[in-house]
C-alpha positions as CSV (number, residue, x, y, z in Angstrom):
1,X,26.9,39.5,27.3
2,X,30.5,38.3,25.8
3,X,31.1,42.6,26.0
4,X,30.2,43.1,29.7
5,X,32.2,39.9,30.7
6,X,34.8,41.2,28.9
7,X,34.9,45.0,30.9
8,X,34.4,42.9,34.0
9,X,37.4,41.0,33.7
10,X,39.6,44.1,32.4
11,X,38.2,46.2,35.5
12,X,39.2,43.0,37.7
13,X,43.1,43.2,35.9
14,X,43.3,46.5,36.4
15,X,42.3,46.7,40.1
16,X,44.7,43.6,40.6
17,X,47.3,45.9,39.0
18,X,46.4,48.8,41.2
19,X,46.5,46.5,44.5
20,X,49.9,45.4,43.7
21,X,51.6,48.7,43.1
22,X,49.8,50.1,46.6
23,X,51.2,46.6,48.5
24,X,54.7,47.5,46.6
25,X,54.7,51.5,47.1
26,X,55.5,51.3,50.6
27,X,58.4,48.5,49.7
28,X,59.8,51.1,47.4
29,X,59.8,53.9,50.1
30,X,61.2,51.9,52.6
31,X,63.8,50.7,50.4
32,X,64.6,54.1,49.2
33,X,65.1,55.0,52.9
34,X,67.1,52.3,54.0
35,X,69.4,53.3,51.3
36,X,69.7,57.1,52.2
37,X,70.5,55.5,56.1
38,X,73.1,53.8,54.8
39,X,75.2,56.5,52.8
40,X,74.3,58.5,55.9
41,X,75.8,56.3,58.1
42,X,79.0,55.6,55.4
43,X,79.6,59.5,55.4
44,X,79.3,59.4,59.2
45,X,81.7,56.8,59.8
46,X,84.4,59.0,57.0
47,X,83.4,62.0,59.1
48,X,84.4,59.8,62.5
49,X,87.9,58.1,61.4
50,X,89.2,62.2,60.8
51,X,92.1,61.7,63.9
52,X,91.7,65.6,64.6
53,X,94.5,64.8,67.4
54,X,97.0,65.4,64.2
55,X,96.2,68.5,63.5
56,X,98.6,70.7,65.3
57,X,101.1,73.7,64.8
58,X,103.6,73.8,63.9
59,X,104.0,70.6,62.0
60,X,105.6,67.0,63.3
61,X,108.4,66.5,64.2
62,X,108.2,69.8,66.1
63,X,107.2,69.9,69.4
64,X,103.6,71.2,69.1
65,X,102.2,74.1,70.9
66,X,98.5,74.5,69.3
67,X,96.7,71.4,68.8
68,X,93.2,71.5,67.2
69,X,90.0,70.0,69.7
70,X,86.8,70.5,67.8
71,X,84.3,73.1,66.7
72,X,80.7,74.3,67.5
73,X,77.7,75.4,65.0
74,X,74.1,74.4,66.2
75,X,72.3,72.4,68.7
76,X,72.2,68.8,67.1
77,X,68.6,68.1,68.9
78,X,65.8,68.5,66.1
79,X,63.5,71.1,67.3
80,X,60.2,73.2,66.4
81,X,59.2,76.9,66.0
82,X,58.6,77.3,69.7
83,X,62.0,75.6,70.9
84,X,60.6,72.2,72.0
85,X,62.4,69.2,71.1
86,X,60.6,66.9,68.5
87,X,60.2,63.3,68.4
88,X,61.2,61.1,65.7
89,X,58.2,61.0,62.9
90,X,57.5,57.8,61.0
91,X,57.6,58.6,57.4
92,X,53.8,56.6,57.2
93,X,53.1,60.0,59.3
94,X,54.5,62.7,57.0
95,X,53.0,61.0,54.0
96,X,49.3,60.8,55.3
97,X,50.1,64.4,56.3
98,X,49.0,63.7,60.2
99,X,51.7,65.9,61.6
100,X,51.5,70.0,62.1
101,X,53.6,71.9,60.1
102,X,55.0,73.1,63.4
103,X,56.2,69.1,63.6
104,X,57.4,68.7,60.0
105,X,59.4,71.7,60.3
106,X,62.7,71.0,61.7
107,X,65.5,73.4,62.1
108,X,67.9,73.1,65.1
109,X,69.6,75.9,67.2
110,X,72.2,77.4,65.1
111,X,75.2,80.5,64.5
112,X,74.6,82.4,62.1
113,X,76.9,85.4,62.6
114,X,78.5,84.7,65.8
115,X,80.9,87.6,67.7
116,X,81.9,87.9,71.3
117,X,83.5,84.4,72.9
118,X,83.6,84.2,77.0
119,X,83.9,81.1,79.2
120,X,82.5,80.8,82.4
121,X,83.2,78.7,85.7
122,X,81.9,75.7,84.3
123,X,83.9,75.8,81.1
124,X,80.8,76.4,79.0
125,X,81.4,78.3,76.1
126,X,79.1,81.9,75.5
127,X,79.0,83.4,71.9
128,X,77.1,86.0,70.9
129,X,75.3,85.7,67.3
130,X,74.4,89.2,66.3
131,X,72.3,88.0,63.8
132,X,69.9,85.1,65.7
133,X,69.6,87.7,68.5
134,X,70.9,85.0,71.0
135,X,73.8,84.0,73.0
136,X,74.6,80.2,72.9
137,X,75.9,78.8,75.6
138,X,77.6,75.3,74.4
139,X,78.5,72.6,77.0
140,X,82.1,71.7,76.1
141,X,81.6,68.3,77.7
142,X,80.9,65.1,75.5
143,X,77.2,65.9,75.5
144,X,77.6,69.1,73.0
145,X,74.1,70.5,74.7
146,X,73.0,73.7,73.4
147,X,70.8,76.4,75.7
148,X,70.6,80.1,74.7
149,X,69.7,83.6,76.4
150,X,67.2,84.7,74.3
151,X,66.1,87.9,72.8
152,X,62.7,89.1,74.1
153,X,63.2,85.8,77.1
154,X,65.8,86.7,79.2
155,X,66.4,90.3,77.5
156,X,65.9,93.0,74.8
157,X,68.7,92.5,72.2
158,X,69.4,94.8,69.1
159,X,72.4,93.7,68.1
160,X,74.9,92.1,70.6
161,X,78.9,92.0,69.9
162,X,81.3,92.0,72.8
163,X,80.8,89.2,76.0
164,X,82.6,88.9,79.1
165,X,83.0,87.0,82.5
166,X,83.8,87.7,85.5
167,X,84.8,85.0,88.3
168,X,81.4,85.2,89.8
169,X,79.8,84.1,86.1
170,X,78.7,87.7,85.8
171,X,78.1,88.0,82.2
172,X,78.5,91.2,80.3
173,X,76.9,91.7,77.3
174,X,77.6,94.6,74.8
175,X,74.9,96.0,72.5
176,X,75.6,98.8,70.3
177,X,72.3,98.7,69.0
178,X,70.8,100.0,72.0
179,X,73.9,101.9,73.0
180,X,74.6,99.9,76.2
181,X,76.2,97.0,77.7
182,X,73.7,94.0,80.0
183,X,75.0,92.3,83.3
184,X,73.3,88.8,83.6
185,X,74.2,86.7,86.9
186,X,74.8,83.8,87.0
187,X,71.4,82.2,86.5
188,X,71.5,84.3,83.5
189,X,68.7,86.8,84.5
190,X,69.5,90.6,83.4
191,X,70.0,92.8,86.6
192,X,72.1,95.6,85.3
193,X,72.7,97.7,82.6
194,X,75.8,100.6,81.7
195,X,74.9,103.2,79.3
196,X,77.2,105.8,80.8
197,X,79.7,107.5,78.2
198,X,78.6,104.5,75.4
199,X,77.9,105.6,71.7
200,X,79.0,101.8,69.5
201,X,80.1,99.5,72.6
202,X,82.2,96.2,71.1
203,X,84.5,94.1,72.5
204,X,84.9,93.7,76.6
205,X,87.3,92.6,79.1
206,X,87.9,92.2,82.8
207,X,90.7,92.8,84.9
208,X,89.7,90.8,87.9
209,X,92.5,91.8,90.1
210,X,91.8,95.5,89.8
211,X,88.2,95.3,89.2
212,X,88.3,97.1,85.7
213,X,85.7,96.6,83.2
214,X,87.6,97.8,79.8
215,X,85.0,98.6,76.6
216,X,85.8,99.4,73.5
217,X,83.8,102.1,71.9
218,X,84.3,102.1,67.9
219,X,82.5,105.0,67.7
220,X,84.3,107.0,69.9
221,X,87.5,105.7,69.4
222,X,88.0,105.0,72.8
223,X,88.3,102.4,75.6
224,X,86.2,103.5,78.7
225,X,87.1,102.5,81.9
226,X,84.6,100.8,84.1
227,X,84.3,99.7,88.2
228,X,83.5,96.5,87.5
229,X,81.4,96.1,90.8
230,X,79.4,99.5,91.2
231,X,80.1,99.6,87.5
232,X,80.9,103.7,87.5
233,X,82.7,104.9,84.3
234,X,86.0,106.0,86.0
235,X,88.3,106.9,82.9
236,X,88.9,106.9,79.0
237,X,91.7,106.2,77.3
238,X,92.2,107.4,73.5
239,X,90.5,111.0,71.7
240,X,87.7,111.1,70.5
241,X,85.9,113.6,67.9
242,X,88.5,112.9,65.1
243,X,86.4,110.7,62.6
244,X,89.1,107.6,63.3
245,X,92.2,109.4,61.9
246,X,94.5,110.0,64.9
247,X,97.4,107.4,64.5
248,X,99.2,108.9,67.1
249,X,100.5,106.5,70.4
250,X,97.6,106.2,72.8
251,X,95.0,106.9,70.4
252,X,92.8,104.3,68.3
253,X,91.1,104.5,64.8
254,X,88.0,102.1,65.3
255,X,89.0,99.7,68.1
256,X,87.5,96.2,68.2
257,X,88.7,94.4,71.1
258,X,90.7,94.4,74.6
259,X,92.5,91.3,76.5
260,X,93.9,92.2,79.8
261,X,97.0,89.8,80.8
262,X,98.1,88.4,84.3
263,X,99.9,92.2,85.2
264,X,96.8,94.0,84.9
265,X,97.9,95.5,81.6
266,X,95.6,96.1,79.1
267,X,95.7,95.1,75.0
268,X,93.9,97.2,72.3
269,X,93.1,95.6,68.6
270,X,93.8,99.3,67.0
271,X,92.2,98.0,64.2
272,X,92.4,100.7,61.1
273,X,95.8,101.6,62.3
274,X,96.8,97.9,61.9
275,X,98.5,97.3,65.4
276,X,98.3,96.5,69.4
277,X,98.4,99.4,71.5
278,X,99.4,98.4,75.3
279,X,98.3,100.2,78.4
280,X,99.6,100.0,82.1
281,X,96.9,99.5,84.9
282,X,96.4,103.1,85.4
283,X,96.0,103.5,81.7
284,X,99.0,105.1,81.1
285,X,100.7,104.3,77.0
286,X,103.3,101.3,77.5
287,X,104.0,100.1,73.5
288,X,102.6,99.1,70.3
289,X,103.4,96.7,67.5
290,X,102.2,95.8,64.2
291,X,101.8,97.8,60.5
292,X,99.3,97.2,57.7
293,X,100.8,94.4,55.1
294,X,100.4,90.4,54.7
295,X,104.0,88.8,55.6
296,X,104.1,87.8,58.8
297,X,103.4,90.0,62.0
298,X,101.9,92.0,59.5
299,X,98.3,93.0,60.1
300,X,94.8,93.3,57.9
301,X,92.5,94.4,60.5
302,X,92.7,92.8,63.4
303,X,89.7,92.4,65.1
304,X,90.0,90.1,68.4
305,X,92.9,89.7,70.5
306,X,93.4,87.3,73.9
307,X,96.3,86.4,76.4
308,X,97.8,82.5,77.3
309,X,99.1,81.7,81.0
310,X,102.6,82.6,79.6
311,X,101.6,86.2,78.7
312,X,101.7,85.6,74.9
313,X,99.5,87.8,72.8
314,X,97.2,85.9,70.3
315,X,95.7,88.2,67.4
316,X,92.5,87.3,65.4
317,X,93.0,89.1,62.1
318,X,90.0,89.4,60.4
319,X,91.3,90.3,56.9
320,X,93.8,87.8,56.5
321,X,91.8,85.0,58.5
322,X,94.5,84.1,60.4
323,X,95.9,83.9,63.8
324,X,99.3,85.0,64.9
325,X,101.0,85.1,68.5
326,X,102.9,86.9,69.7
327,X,105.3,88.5,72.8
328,X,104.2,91.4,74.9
329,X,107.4,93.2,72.9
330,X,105.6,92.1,69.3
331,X,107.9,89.2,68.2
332,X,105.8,86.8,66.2
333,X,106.1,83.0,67.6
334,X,103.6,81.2,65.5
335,X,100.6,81.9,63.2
336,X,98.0,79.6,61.6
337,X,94.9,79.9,59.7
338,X,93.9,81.2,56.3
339,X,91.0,81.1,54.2
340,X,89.0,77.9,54.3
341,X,86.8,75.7,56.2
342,X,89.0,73.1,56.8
343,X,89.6,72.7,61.0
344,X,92.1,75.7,61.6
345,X,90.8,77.8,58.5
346,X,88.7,80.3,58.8
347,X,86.1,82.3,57.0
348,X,85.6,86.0,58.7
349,X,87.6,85.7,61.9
350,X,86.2,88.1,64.3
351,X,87.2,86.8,67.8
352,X,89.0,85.0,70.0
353,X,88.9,84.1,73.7
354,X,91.0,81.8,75.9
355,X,90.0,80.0,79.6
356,X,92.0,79.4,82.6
357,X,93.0,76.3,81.4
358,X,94.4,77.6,78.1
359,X,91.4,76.5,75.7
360,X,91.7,78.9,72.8
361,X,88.2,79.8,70.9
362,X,87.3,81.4,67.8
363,X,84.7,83.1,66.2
364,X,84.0,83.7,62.4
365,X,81.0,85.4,60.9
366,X,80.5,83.2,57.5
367,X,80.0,79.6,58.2
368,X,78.7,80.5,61.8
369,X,80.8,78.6,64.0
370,X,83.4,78.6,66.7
371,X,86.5,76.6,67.0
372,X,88.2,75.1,69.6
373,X,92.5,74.8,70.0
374,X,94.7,74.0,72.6
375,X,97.4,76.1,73.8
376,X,100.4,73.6,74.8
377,X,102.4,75.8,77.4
378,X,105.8,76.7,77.4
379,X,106.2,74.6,80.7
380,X,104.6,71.4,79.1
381,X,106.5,72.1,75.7
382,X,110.3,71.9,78.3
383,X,108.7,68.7,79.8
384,X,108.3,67.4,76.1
385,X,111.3,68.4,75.0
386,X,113.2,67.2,78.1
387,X,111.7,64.1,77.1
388,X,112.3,63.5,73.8
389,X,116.1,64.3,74.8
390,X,116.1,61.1,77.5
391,X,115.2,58.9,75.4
392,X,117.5,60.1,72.5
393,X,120.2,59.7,75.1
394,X,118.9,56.3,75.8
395,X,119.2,55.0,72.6
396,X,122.6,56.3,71.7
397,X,123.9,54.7,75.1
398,X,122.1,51.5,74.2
399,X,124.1,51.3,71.0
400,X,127.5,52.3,72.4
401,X,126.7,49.2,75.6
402,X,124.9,46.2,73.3
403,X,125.4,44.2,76.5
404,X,123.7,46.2,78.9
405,X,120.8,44.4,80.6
406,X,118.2,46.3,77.9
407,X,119.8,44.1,75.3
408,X,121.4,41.0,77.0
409,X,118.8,39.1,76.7
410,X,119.0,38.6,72.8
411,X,122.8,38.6,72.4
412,X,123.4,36.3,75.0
413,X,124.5,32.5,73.7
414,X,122.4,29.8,74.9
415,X,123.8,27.2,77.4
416,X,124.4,24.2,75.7
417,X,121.7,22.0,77.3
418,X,123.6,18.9,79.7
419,X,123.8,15.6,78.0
420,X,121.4,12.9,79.5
């Protein structure tokens, strides 16, 4: 009798023992959690007090004429296989195992290996991710929203490189894989396609004044000349049939990319020969500049190239992971970058675009992201300047007049107050 009383108590103890650690389990996990929020939200708040407002080039106390805005990777909202956007699961749910794995599983929209950059009307920002299949169109805005044009949605894609816009948000999309380039309007629904004359189409741009849709054929070694309305191949410009070893003025070995500045002329990233090739309207040979090497306006393959509202020639050089600028005749002005993934490093530059309203943005393939700069003008840089000069002037007249009215006030002697 003495035994079974005994068992009964010990089984007693030990579920008393049991019921403690399952009141005390949840107390731990919640604990646990509380503690992962907080060194979230400590290494938020680090992330938060960066001032990116100081990075600029070139360096204080130089008037700055690239200043560094922010950078885009992946739609922030958490969201399943099928693209809807999840609510917030209690862990109580994820432990009992009461949610889908389609609910557990969360992975937002993000680059991979993005290309081709374009801008539209809006100021939304298009890239093309060759790899994902999809082009994301990022809201610049405070919001950061995310949408994309996807593959087997809105279109077939193989593999997509080159985007560009026209001023009635006509997007152009080049796929080599399928040996063509897509029109989308703007609602983003495909209603044309050029295949005409293409073998590897890449990079795109568009002269809107004279209607010209320029595409770069690395295949070919060619840039074919487009209407950019009835979109009939009107020209080329460069041989072809050499196997990329013409160096010769007017020809290309593999080019990436084409900008087109405020003239109507047109810029070729020549990239195995190292240099810009620049064409008149009519396509006619106007000048190159650049050679293979690593000093500066010095090339290693450059891949992307785009044009400011002063005409300057920005160059996205995908070897050296930096970006130079320069003038129409080829003298370097500034250059930044270099291998990193600090803001205004880069990791396999591959593009660059710029708006109407001198936003620069690049593209590079290995942390999947795009980056965001601002050109400062040479107008705004003279307004600075002009700036910083009257109030230099200011200061030296107030020292040479310490009684002018700026200063009275504390060198003047009191009045001796009146006697009662």
């Amino acid at each position: 009798m003495r035994e079974n009383t005994g068992n009964i108590w010990r089984k007693l103890a030990l579920y008393a023992v049991a019921s403690g650690l399952l009141m005390v389990l949840p107390l731990g996990v919640q604990a646990d959690k509380k503690k992962k929020e907080d060194q979230q939200a400590a290494i938020d708040a680090k992330i938060k007090a960066i001032d990116y407002t100081r990075i600029v080039w070139p360096n204080p106390p130089a008037i700055a004429r690239i200043r560094y805005s922010t950078w885009y990777s992946s739609d922030k909202a958490v969201r399943n296989y099928k693209g809807s956007v999840q609510k917030k699961s209690a862990w109580m749910d994820r432990l009992a195992g009461t949610q889908s794995s389609d609910e557990v599983f969360k992975r937002p929209f993000e680059l991979d290996q993005p290309y081709g950059a374009a801008v539209d009307s809006q100021g939304r920002l298009y890239v093309a991710d060759q790899k994902v299949g999809a082009i994301f169109v990022f809201n610049t805005d405070e919001s950061r929203s995310v949408d994309l044009i996807r593959n087997g949605v809105h279109a077939h894609f193989v593999r997509i490189i080159g985007l560009a816009m026209d001023d009635d948000d006509r997007l152009f999309v080049s796929d080599p894989g399928l040996r063509h380039v897509l029109v989308f309007n703007k609602e983003h629904k495909a209603e044309d396609v050029i295949t005409d004359g293409l073998a590897n189409p890449g990079g795109m741009a568009i002269d809107t004044r004279n209607r010209f849709l320029y595409v770069a054929d690395v295949d070919l070694d060619q840039v074919l000349v487009y209407d950019a309305d009835t979109l009939k191949l009107l020209r080329k410009i460069g041989t072809t049939g050499h196997n990329h070893e013409l160096t010769t003025p007017g020809d290309f070995s593999k080019p990436s990319a084409v900008a087109v500045d405020g003239e109507g002329n047109l810029y070729v990233t020549d990239t195995m020969n190292n240099r810009i090739e620049i064409f008149d309207p009519d396509g006619q040979f106007i000048g190159a500049f650049g050679k293979a090497g690593d000093g500066p306006g010095y090339f290693g393959r450059p891949k992307g190239v785009a044009i400011d509202s002063d005409g300057h020639v920005w160059v996205a050089d995908g070897m050296q992971d930096r970006v130079q600028v320069f003038t129409k005749e080829g003298q370097l002005l500034i250059a930044f970058g270099g291998h990193g993934l600090l803001p205004g490093q880069f990791q396999g530059l591959v593009g660059i675009t710029i708006d109407k309203k001198n936003r620069v943005f690049t593209t590079e393939i290995y942390p999947g992201r795009a980056q965001q700069f601002q050109y400062v003008t040479d107008a705004e840089a003279d307004a600075e300047r002009e700036k910083r000069a009257a109030e230099r002037e200011k200061k030296v007249a107030d020292k040479a007049n310490p009684t002018s009215p700026a200063q009275s006030s504390t060198l003047e002697t009191p009045a001796t107050p009146a006697k009662p």
